[in-house]
C-alpha positions in Angstrom: 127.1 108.9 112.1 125.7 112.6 113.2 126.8 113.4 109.8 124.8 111.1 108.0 121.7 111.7 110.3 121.4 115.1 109.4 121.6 114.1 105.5 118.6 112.1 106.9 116.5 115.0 107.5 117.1 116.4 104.1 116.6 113.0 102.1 113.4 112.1 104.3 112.0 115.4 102.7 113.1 114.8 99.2 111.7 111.0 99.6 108.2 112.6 100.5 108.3 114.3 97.2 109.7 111.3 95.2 107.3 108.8 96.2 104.0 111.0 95.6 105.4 110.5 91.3 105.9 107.1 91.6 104.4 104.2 89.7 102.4 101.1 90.9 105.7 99.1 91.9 107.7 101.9 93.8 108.6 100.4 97.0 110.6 102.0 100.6 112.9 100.2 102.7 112.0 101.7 106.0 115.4 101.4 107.7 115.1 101.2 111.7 118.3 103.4 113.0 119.0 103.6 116.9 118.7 106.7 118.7 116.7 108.2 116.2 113.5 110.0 116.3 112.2 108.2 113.3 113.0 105.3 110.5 114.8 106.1 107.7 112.4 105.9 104.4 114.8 104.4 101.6 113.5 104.9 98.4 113.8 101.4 97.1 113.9 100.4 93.4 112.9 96.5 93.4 114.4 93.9 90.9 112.3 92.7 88.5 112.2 89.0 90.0 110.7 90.2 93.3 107.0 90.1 91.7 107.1 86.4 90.9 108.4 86.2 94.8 105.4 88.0 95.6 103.1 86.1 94.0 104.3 82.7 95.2 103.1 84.2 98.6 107.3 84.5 99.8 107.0 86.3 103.4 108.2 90.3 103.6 111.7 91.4 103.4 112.9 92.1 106.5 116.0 91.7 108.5 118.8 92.9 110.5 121.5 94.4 107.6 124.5 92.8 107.4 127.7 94.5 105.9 131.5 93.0 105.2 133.6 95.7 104.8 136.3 93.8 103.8 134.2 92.2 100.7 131.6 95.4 100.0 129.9 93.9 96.7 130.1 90.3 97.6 132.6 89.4 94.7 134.0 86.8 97.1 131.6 84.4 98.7 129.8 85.6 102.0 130.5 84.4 104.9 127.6 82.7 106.4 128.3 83.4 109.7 127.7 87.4 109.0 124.6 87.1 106.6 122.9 84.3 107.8 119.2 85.4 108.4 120.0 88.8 107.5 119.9 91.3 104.7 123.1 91.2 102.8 124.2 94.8 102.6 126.3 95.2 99.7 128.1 97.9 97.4 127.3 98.2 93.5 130.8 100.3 92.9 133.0 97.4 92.7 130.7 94.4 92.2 132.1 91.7 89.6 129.3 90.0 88.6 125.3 90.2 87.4 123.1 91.4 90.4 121.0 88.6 90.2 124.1 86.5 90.2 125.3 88.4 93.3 122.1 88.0 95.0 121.9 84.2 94.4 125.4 83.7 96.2 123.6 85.7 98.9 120.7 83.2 99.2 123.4 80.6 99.1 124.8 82.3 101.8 121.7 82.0 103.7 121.1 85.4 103.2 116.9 86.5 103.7 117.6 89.2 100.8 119.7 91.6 99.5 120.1 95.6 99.2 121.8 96.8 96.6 123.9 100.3 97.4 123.8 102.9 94.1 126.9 104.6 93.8 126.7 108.0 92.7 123.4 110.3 92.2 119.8 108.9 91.6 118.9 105.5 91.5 119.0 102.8 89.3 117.4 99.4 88.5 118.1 95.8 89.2 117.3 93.7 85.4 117.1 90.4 85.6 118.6 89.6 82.0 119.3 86.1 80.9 120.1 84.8 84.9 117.6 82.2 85.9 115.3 84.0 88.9 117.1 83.7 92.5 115.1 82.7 95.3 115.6 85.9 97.5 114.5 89.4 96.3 116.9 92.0 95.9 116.2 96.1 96.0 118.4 98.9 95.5 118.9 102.7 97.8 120.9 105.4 96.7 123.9 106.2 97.6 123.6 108.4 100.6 120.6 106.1 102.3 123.7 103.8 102.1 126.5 106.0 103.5 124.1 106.5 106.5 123.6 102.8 107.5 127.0 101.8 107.1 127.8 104.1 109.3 125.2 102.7 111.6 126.7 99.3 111.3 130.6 100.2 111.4 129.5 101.7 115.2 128.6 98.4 116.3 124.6 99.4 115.8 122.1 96.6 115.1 120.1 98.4 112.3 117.1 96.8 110.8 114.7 96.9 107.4 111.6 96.2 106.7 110.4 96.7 102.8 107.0 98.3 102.3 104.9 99.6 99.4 105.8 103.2 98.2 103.1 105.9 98.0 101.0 105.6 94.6 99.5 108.2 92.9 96.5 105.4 92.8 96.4 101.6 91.6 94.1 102.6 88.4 97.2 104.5 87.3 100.4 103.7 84.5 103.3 103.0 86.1 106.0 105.8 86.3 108.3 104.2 83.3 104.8 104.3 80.6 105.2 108.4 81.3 107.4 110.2 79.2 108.0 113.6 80.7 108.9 117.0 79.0 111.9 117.8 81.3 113.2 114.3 79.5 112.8 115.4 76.6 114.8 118.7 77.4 117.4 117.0 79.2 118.1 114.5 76.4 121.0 115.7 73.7 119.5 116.9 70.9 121.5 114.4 68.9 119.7 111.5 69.6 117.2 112.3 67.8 116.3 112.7 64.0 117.6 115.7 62.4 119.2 116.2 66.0 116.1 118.4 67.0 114.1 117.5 70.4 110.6 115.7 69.6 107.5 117.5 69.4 104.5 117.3 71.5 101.4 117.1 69.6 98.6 118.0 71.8 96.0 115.2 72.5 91.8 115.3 71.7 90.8 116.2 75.2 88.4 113.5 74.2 87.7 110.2 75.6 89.5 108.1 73.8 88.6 105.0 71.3 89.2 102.6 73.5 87.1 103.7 76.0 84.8 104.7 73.6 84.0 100.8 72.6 84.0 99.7 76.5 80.8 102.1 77.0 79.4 100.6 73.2 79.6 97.6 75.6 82.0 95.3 73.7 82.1 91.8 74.6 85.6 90.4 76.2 85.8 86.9 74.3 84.7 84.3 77.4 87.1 81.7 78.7 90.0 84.9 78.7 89.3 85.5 82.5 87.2 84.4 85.7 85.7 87.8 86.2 86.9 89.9 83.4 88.7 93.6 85.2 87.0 97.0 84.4 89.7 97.5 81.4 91.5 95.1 79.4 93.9 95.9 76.8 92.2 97.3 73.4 95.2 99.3 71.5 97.0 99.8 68.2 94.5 101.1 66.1 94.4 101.2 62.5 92.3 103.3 60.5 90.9 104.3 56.5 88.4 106.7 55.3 85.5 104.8 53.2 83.7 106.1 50.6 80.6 108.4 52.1 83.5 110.1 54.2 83.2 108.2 57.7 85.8 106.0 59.3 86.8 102.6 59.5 89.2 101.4 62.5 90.6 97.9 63.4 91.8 97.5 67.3 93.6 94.7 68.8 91.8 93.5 71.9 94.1 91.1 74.0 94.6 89.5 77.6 98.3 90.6 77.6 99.6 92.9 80.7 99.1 96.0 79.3 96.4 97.2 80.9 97.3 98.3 85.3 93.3 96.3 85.6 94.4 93.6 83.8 98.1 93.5 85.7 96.1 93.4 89.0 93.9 90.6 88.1 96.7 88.4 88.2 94.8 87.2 84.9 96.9 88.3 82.3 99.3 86.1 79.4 102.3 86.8 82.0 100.2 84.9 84.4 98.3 82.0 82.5 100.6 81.6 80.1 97.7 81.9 77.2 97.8 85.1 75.1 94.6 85.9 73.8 94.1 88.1 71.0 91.2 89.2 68.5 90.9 91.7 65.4 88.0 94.5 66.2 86.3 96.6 63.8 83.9 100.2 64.8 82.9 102.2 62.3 83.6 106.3 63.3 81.8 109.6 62.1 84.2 111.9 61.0 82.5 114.6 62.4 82.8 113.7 66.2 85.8 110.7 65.9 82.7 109.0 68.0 82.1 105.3 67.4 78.9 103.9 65.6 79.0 100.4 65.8 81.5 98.1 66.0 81.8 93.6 65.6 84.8 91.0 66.6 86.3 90.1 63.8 85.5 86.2 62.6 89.2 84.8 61.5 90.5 81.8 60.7 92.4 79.6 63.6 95.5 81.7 64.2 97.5 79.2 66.8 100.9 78.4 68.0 100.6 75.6 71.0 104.5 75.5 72.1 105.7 72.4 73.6 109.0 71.0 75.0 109.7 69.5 71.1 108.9 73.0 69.4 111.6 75.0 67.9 111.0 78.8 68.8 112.6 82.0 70.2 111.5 84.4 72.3 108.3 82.9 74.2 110.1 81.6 77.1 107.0 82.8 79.7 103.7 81.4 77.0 102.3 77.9 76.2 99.9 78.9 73.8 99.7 82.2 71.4 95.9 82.9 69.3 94.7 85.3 67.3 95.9 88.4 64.8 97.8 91.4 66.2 98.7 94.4 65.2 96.5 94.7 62.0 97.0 97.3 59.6 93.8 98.6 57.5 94.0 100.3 53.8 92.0 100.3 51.3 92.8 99.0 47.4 92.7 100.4 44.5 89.2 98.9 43.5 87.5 99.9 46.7 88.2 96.5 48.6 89.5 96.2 52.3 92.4 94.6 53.1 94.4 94.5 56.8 97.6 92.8 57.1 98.7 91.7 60.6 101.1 89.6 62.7 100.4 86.2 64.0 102.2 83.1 65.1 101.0 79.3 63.9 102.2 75.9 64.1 103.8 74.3 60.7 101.8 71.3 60.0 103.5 67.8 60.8 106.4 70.2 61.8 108.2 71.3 65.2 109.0 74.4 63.8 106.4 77.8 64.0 105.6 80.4 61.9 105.6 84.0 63.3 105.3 86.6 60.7 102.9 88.7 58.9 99.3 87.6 57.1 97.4 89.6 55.0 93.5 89.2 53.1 90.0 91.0 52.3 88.6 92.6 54.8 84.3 91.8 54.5 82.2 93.7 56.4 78.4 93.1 56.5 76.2 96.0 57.1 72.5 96.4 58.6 70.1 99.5 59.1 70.8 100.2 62.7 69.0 103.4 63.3 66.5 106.0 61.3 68.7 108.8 60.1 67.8 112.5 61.4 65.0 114.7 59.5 64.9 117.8 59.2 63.2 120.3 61.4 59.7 121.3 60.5 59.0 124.9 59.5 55.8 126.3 59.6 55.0 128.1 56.4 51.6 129.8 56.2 49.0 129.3 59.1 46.1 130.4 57.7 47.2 129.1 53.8 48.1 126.3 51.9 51.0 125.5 49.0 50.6 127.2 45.0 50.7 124.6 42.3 53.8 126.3 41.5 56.7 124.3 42.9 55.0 121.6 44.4 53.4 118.6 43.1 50.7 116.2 44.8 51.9 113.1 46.4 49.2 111.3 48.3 46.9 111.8 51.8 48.4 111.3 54.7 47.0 110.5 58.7 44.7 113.9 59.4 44.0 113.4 63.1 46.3 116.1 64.0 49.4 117.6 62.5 52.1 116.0 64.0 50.5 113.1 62.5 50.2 114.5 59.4 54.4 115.1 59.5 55.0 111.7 60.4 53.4 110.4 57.4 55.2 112.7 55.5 58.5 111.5 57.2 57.5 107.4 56.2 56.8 108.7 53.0 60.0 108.9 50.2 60.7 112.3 48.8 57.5 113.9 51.0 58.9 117.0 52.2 55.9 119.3 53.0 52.3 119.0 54.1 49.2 120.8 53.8 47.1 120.2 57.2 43.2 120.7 58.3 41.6 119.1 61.1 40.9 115.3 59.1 42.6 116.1 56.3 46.6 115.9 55.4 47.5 116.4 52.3 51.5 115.1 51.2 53.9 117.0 48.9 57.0 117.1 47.4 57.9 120.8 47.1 61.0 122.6 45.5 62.9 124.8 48.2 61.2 128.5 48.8 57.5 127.1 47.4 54.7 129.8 47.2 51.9 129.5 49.8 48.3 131.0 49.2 46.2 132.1 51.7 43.3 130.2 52.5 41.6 129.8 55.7 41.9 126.8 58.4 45.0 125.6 56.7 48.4 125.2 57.4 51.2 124.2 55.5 54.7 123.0 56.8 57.7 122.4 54.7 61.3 120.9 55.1 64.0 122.2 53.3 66.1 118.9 52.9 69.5 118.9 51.7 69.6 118.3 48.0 69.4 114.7 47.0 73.5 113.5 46.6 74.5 109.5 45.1 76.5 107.7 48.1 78.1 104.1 47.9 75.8 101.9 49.9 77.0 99.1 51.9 73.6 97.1 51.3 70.9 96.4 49.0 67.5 96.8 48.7 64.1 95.7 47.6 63.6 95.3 43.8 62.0 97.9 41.3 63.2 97.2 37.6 66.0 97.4 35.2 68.1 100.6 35.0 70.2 101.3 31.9 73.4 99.0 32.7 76.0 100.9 29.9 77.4 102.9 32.8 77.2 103.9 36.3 76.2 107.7 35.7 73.4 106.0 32.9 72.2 103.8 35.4 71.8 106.4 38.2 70.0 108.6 36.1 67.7 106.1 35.4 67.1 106.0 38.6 66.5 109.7 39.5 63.5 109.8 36.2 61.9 106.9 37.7 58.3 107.1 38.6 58.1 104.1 40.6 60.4 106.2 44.0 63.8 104.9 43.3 66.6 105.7 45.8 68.7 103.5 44.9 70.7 101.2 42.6 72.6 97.3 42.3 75.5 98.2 39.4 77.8 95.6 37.7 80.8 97.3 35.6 81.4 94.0 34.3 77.7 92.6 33.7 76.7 95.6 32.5 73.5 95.6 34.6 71.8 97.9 36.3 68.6 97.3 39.3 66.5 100.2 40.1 65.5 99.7 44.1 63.6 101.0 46.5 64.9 101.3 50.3 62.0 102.9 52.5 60.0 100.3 55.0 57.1 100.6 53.0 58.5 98.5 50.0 61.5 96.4 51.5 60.5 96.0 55.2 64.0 96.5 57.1 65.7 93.8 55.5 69.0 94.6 54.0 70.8 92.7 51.9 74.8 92.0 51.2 75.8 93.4 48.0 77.5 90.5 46.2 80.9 90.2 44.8 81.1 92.3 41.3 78.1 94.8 42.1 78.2 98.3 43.7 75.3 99.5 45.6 74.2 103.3 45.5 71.6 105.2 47.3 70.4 108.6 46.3 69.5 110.7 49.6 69.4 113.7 51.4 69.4 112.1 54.8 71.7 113.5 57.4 74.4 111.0 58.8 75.0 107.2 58.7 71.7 105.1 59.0 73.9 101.5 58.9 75.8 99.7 61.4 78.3 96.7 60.9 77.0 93.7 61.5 79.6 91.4 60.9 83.0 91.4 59.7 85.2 88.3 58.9 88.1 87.0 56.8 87.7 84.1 54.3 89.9 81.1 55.1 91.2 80.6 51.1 91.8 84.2 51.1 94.4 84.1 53.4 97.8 84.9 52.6 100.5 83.9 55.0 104.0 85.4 53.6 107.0 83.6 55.0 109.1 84.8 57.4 112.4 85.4 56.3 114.4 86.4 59.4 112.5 84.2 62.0 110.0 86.4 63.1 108.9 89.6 60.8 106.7 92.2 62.2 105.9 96.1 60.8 105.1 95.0 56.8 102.9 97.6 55.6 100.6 97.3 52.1 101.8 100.5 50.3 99.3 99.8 47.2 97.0 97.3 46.7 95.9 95.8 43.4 93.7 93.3 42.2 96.9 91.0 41.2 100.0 92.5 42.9 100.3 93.7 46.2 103.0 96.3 46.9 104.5 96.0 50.3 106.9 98.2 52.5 109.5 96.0 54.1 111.7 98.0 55.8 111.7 101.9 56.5 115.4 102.5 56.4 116.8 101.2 54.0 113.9 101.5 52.3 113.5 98.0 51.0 109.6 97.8 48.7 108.5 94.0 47.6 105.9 93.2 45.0 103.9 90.6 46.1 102.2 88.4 42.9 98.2 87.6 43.6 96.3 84.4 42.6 92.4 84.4 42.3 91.5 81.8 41.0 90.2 79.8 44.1 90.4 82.4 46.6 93.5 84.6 47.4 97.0 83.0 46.9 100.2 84.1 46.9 101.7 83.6 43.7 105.3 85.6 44.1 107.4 87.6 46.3 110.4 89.4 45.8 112.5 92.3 45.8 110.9 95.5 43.8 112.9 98.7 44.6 115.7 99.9 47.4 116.9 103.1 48.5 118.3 104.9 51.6 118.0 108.1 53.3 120.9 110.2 53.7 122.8 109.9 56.9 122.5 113.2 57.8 118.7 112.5 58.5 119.0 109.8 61.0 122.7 110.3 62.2 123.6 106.9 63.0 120.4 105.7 64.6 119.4 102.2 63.3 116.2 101.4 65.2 114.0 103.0 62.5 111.0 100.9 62.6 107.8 100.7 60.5 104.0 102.1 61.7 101.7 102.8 58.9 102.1 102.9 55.0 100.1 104.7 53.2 97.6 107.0 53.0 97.3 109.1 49.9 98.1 113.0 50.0 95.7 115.3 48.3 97.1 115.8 44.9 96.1 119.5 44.8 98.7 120.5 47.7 98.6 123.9 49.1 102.6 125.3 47.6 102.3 127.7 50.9 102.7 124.8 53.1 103.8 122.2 50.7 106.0 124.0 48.5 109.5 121.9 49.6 107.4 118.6 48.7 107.8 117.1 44.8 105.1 117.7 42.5 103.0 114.2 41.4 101.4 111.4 43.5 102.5 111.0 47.1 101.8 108.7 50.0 102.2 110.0 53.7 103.8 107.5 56.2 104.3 106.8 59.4 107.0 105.1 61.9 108.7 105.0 65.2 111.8 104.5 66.9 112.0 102.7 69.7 114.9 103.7 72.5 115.9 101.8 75.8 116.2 104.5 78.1 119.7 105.1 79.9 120.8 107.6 82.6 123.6 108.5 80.2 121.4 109.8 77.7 120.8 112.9 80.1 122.3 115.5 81.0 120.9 117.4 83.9 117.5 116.5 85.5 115.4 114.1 87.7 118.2 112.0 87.6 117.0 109.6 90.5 113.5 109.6 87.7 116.1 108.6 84.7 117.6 106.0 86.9 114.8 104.0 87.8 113.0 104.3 84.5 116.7 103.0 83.0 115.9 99.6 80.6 112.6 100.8 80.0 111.4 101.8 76.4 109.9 104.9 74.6 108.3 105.0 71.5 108.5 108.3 69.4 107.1 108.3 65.7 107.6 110.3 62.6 106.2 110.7 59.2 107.6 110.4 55.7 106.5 110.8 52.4 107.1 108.2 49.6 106.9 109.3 46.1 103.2 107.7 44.9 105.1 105.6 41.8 108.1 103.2 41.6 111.0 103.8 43.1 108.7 104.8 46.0 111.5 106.7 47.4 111.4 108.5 50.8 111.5 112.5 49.6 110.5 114.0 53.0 111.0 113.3 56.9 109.4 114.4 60.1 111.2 115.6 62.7 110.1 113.2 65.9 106.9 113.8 67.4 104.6 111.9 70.6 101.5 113.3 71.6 100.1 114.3 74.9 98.8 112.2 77.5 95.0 111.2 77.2 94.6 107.7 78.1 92.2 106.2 80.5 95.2 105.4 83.1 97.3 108.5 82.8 94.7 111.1 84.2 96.2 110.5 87.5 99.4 111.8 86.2 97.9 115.1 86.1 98.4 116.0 89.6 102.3 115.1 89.4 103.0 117.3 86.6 103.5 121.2 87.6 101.9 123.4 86.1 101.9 124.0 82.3 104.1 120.6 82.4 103.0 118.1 79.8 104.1 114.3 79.5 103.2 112.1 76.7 103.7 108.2 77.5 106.0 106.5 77.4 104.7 103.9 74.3 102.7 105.8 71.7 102.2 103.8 68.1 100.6 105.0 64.8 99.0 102.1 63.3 97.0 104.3 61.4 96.5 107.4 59.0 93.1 108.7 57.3 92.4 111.5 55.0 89.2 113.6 56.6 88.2 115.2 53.8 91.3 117.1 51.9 93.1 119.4 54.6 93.1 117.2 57.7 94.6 113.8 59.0 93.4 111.3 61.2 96.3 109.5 63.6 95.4 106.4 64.7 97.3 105.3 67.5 98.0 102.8 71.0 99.1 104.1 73.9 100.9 101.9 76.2 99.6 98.5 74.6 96.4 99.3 76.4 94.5 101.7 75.1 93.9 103.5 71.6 92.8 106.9 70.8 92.6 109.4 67.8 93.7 112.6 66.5 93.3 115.2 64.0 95.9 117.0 62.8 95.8 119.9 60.0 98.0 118.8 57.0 99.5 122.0 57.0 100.8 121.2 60.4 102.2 117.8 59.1 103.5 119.6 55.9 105.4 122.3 58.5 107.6 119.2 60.3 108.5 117.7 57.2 112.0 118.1 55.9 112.7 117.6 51.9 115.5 114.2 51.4 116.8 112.8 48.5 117.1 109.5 49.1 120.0 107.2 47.4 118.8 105.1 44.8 121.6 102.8 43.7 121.3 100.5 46.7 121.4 96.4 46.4 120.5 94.5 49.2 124.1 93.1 48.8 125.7 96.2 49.9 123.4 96.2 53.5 124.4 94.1 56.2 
């Protein structure tokens, strides 16, 4: 017993730095020991049924300890007489059955609760598996908290527990097992990862992130998800395409589920009502910035699985009811339409059985003028002069009471970019850059040098002006730019051969904007700076839903590789590398008209070494076609598509080496996420021709800035469940990563290609493959 009281002294100071890393459910068995100065503080991992306890408003654990030493992991039944109102103390090393089987026998006992006794260093967890819940709760110390109390109790002492909350590093932080840690990384072998190298750490933005981005746009939490909806709820796995004037498009998933610490706290989540709500999102992003411009919830048909005592299902043993798209994955066709593909679970009509697998259709977006683009600045030109006839032509008089009012009608005014300016007289120009001034007294004349005049698709129309010759697009633009009547923009059918000059200032349309139908392009020809429209709504069409069926029970990860006006090309599976081809119907909508098998092929072992978890993220975006050979010389010449996926590992102690082990432990059964990329060859096979090795990237998110102060110094973490939904080009030598972090939040980062072109590895994938040979 003196022995194990001075291993107390050490173990109470090695506690006192354990608990300050802990996560929200750390928890200390304060152990009351005889004699002593002070209690013992166990470090305590809990078992994952003790929640549910809690919330049924079960009383503390506490107790006297009770220990058999002739049955040390209760493999034979307890006597009652010794655990009886107590805590059953009891020995992991030898135990012969589940620990929640264990720790029901103790309740039958009569036992209040049981601790569990690690043997050997750090600490592990207590899973509940397929066992139905016992009514006691159950925690587990290491091993020499353990050798110290029994020593208590084999003296004759009468030692008691109490279980209390651990120290957090705060409540509005990720628990410890979302945090992936560099020294894990390190102390991982090499071999269980891709090309047996150790994953990279990517660093993050710095900025605040997408998510939180769209909480301080003040988007609206769908009512009827909660009474009083927390501070954060989950809004993650973001996917993301560039559109055609060079900004961004993302779709989020916003959800009730328990990702969120806020939304864990509520006791509001699916885990608790046992409705999971989800809806698509859509915000439009500057490239510039990565910051969000406007944004809409997405209007979708009903996507609903009610599950009853009669319904056939696996896997949603803890929901009633499931709504609503996840997961959505955004690209863009070949013709310039969205599409997003995403999972979802529904009913089968006049059926008990459910559908859970992946949808796809158009994506329509509605936009609206939602703020006056920036001018600009005024420069003065000549005080004391006015503008030559030479480069400048007359336009019209503007307001004359003073000269800032003379600008602003120059600013309402299309293609006025200069002024000439007297007290009660304003005079409006257009003038070519560099215009000659004259001098002439009590003038002034002010100029802005705009930037040149450039054609950019329009996502609305505008007010009528005439007929534009229809033979082409570049004929029916330039009747636009020698038109006398101020066109700045154009309605174009490729197939109707038509062509509407229009006009988009106030002065001639108002601000009414219009939604470009179906078979016409909109164009506007201007010089202003940045993106004057903002979405106002986006939907999905009932009859152009496509809802593919789900082969294997439940499919998730499908990605649309290509999409065509009849065929949809889809990735299946990453490895083997199984491609469909996917027949389209438009007659009456969007229907699926054929599915099968287009092309299969496999990487070569030495790339993945055994591991079979490869799973999809993100297929495709397109790779510039004029490639860099210094950074991309090991890649094949032609079309190719840059993916994205992950690999998702349960952690295990045994997967270390040396470390935190007492960390590894208690984070054992947890998962990590750790993506790569890949590069498919742009045409059929669509071979894989290049891997990543693995990569995360470094903590950002909302709920992992109280990490910060755990880490040492220069120590970076990433967490724990990072996934790429989504990859953009920004303009030809960067990429946009798209991704969720913890199925919370979602953020995004730009990488250089040439960094993403220096982790890629060349692979010749096997091409004589049949789906036969796979099992």
């Amino acid at each position: 017993l003196a022995q194990g009281v001075s291993v107390q002294t050490t173990m109470l100071r090695t506690v006192a730095l354990c608990l300050g890393a802990l996560g929200a459910h750390a928890e200390v068995l304060v152990v009351e020991l005889p004699g002593q100065p002070g209690p013992l503080e166990c470090e305590a991992a809990p078992s994952n049924w003790n929640q549910a306890l809690d919330d049924a408003g079960q009383g503390v654990l506490e107790g006297e300890l009770a220990f058999d030493p002739a049955n040390p992991s209760g493999c034979s039944p307890l006597d009652p007489a010794r655990v009886r109102g107590c805590l059953a103390l009891l020995d992991v090393a030898t135990a012969c059955a589940s620990f929640a089987a264990i720790t029901t026998l103790a309740a039958g006992a009569g036992a209040l609760g049981v601790v569990f006794v690690q043997r050997g260093e750090g600490l592990g967890g207590i899973p509940l598996g397929d066992h139905k819940s016992p009514p006691i709760r159950a925690v587990m110390i290491e091993e020499q908290h353990g050798t110290v109390i029994r020593a208590a109790l084999g003296a004759g002492a009468a030692v008691r527990a109490t279980l209390t909350a651990g120290r957090l590093i705060a409540e509005d932080a990720y628990e410890e097992q979302f945090i992936f840690r560099a020294d894990e990384v390190a102390s991982t072998r090499a071999g269980n990862f891709l090309w047996h190298k150790h994953p990279e750490m990517l660093p993050s933005s710095g900025r605040t992130t997408l998510s939180e981005q769209l909480f301080q746009h003040n988007i609206t939490v769908p009512a009827g998800w909660f009474t009083q909806v927390p501070s954060f709820v989950p809004l993650f796995n973001p996917s993301i395409t560039t559109l055609e004037d060079g900004s961004l498009l993302a779709t989020l998933r916003i959800s009730n589920g328990p990702g969120c610490p806020s939304v864990r706290r509520s006791k509001e989540s699916s885990m608790d009502t046992r409705i999971f709500h989800n809806k698509l999102v859509v915000a439009h992003i500057s490239s510039e910035d990565m910051s969000v411009q406007s944004h809409a919830i997405v209007e979708t048909p009903p996507l609903t699985c009610i599950f009853t005592k009669n319904t056939k299902m696996s896997g949603r043993q803890f929901l009633d009811e499931v709504h609503g798209p996840m997961d959505a994955r955004l690209v863009t066709s070949v013709d310039g339409e969205l599409w997003v593909s995403f999972y979802a679970e529904r009913n089968v009509p006049d059926s008990d059985e459910i559908m859970r697998g992946i949808h796809a259709a158009p994506l329509h977006v509605e936009w609206d003028k939602c703020r006056a683009s920036p001018k600009e600045p005024w420069q003065s030109r000549h005080h004391g002069g006015t503008f030559s006839n030479t480069g400048c032509s007359w336009m019209a008089m503007g307001e004359g009471s003073t000269i800032d009012r003379c600008r602003e009608s120059c600013d309402a005014t299309p293609r006025c970019n200069a002024v000439v300016f007297r007290a009660g007289h304003c005079g409006m120009r257009t003038c070519a850059r560099g215009a000659e001034t004259n001098p002439l007294g009590g003038w002034q004349a002010w100029s802005r040098d705009e930037r040149p005049r450039e054609w950019r698709r329009g996502r609305y129309s505008c007010g009528w002006l005439s007929v534009g010759s229809g033979s082409s697009l570049p004929d029916c633009r330039a009747s636009c730019q020698t038109s006398a009547e101020g066109c700045d923009a154009v309605l174009f059918s490729a197939k109707l051969l038509r062509c509407h000059l229009q006009r988009c200032d106030t002065q001639h349309s108002g601000n009414t904007r219009f939604k470009v139908a179906s078979e016409w392009e909109s164009w506007h020809w201007s010089s202003e700076l940045g993106e004057s429209s903002c979405i106002s709504r986006a939907w999905l069409e009932p009859s152009e839903l496509i809802a593919f069926p789900a082969m294997n029970g439940v499919e998730k990860n499908w990605n649309l590789i290509r999409v065509e006006r009849e065929r949809l090309i889809i990735e299946y599976h990453v490895d083997p590398h199984i491609v469909l081809v996917a027949g389209l119907s438009r007659i009456d909508g969007v229907r699926l008209s054929s599915l099968g098998t287009f092309t299969v092929s496999r990487w070569p072992y030495d790339v993945i070494h055994g591991v079979t978890n490869v799973r999809g993220g993100f297929c495709c975006m397109s790779l510039p076609e004029e490639r860099s050979s210094l950074f991309a010389h090991h890649l094949p010449a032609g079309k190719l598509l840059l993916g994205c996926g992950h690999l998702q590992r349960i952690r295990t102690p045994f997967d270390q080496a040396k470390g935190d082990v007492s960390r590894f432990r208690r984070q054992a059964k947890s998962r990590t996420y750790h993506q790569f990329f890949y590069v498919l060859r742009g045409e059929p096979p669509f071979d894989v021709v290049a891997v990543s090795t693995e990569w995360c990237i470094t903590m950002n998110g909302h709920f992992s800035a109280h990490w910060r102060q755990v880490l040492a110094q220069g120590e970076e973490a990433c967490e724990s469940i990072q996934f790429a939904g989504g990859l953009a080009l920004r303009g030809q030598s960067e990429v946009v990563i798209a991704y969720g972090i913890n199925d919370c939040e979602a953020d995004l980062l730009v990488v250089p290609l040439a960094r993403v072109f220096a982790m890629l590895r060349p692979v010749q994938s096997d091409l004589n493959v049949s789906l036969d040979d796979l099992d």
